[in-house]
N, C-alpha and C positions, 0 to 999 in steps of 0.2 A: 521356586523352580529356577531353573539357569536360563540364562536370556536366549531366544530363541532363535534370534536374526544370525545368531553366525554357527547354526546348526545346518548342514549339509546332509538333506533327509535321502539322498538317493545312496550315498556312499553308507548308512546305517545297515546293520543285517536287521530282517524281521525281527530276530530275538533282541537285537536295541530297542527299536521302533515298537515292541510289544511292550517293554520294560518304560519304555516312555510314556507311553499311554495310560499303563497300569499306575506310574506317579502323579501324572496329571488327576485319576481318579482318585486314587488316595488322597490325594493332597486337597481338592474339594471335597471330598466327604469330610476328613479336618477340619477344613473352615466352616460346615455346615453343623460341627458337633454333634455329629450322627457315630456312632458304634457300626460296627460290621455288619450284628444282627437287626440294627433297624432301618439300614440300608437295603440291605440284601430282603430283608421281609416287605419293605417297598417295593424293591424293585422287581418281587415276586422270584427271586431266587435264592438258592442254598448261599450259605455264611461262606463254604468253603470257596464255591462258585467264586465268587466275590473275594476271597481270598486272592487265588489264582488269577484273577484279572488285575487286582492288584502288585502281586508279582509278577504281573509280565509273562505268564502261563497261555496257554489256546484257552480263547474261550470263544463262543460262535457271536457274530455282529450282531443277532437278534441280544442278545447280553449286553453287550455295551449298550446298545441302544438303549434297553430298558432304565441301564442303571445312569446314563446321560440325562436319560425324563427324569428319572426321579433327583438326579442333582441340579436340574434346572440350566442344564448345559446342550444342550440340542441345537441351541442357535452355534455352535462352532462346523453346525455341517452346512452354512452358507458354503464353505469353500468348495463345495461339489457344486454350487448352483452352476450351468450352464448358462451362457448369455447367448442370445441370437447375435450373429453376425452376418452383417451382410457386405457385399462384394464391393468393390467402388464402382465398378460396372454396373450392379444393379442398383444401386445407390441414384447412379447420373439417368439410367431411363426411369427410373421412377420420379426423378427429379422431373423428366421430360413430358411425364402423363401428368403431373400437376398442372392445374387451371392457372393462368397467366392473369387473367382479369373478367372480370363480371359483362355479362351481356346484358343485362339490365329485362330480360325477358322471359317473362315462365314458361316451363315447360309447358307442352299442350297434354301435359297426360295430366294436370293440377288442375287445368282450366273445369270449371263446374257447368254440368248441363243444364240449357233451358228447360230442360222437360219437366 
């Protein structure tokens, strides 16, 4: 595949970006030594199906998905994970509700009864 760092994914039309996708899967099934029909019979769809994604055709995300599982490529949807962010703002009060240092005294709700 061609190097991807100086590929400018917004200026692409979808039928690029389909057709890109469709090589990246080819191109591991390839390396995997798998045929069409024992691809696609994994990944529990039709050969043609699997054609078509290959070409860079519509095919629906449940599709990709599947044939991702079955090439062992699922970890490249980290790039959707969302991180939490938080504010500096809330960063610095939450800094401010942290304990500064130990009182050296239990709480009275630990303390155990005479009784």
């Amino acid at each position: 595949m061609t190097d991807r760092s100086y590929n400018n994914w917004s200026s692409m039309s979808d039928k690029v970006l389909a057709k890109h996708i469709g090589s990246f899967v080819k191109e591991k099934r390839m390396e995997m030594n798998k045929t069409q029909d024992l691809l696609a019979h994994a990944a529990g769809i039709s050969r043609s199906t699997l054609s078509l994604l290959e070409k860079g055709e519509t095919v629906t995300l449940a599709t990709l998905l599947q044939v991702l599982r079955v090439l062992d490529q699922l970890h490249i949807l980290d790039v959707f994970s969302v991180q939490p962010t938080v504010s500096p703002i809330q960063l610095a009060k939450i800094e401010l509700k942290k304990r500064k240092r130990a009182s050296g005294r239990t709480p009275a709700s630990s303390k155990k009864s005479t009784w």
